[in-house]
N, C-alpha and C positions, 0 to 999 in steps of 0.2 A: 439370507439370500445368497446363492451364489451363479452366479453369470461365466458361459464360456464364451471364448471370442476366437474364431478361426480364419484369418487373414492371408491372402496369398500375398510372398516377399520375394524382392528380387533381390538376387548376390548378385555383386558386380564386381569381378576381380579388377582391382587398382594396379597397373604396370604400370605409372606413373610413381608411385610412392615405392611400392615393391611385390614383389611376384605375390607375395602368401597377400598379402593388404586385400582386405574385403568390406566394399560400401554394402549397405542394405536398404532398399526402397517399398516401403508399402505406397502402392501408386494408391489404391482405393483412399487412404487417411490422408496423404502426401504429409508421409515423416519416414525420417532417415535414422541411423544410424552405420557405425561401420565398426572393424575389428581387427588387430595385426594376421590375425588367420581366420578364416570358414570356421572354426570350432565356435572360436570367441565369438567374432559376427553375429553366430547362430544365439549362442547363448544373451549377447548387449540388445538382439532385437527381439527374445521375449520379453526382457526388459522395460523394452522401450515398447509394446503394444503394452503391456501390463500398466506402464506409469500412463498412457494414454489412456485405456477404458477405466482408471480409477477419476483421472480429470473428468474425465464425459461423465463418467455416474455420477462423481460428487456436485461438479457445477452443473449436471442435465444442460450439457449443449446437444446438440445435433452431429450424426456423424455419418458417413456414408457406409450403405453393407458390401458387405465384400462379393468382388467379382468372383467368376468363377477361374476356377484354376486352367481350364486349358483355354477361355481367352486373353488370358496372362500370358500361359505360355508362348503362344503363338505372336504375341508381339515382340519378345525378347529376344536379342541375337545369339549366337552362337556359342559365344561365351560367357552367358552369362544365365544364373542358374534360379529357377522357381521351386521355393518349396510353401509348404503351406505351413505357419505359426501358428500355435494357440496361446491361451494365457484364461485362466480363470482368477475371476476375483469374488471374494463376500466381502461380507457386513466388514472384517474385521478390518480389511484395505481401505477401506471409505471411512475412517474413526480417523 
């Protein structure tokens, strides 16, 4: 089996912590992560979709599907930034 998963995320630059500091929000799953730069960010929130559709598959909870990308965008302000994440997982994630 192998499952992909395509989620829209929000970057949220942190001027409170420091200029590069980057929060990340999937509103559709309501989970976060974040990253000392946009690189990292990007890369701790495939991550973290990844560790989340291997929970859902292994325990079969329920989750919600993903919005679409431009009404995401259109709720987000100015500064802050939508890209779309993916993450595949198989058999071998769920062992």
């Amino acid at each position: 089996m192998k499952k992909t998963f395509v989620y829209p995320a929000i970057f949220i630059k942190d001027k409170q912590k420091d200029e590069q500091h980057c929060t990340v929000l999937f509103p559709d799953l309501d989970i976060t992560t974040d990253g000392n730069f946009m690189e990292e960010a990007y890369l701790y929130a495939k991550e973290c979709l990844k560790a989340y559709f291997v929970c859902a598959e292994k325990y079969d909870f329920e989750y919600n599907l993903p919005s679409e990308f431009e009404i995401i965008q259109k709720t987000t302000k100015s500064d802050e930034y939508v890209m779309l994440i993916d993450t595949t997982i198989t058999d071998k994630d769920l062992k």
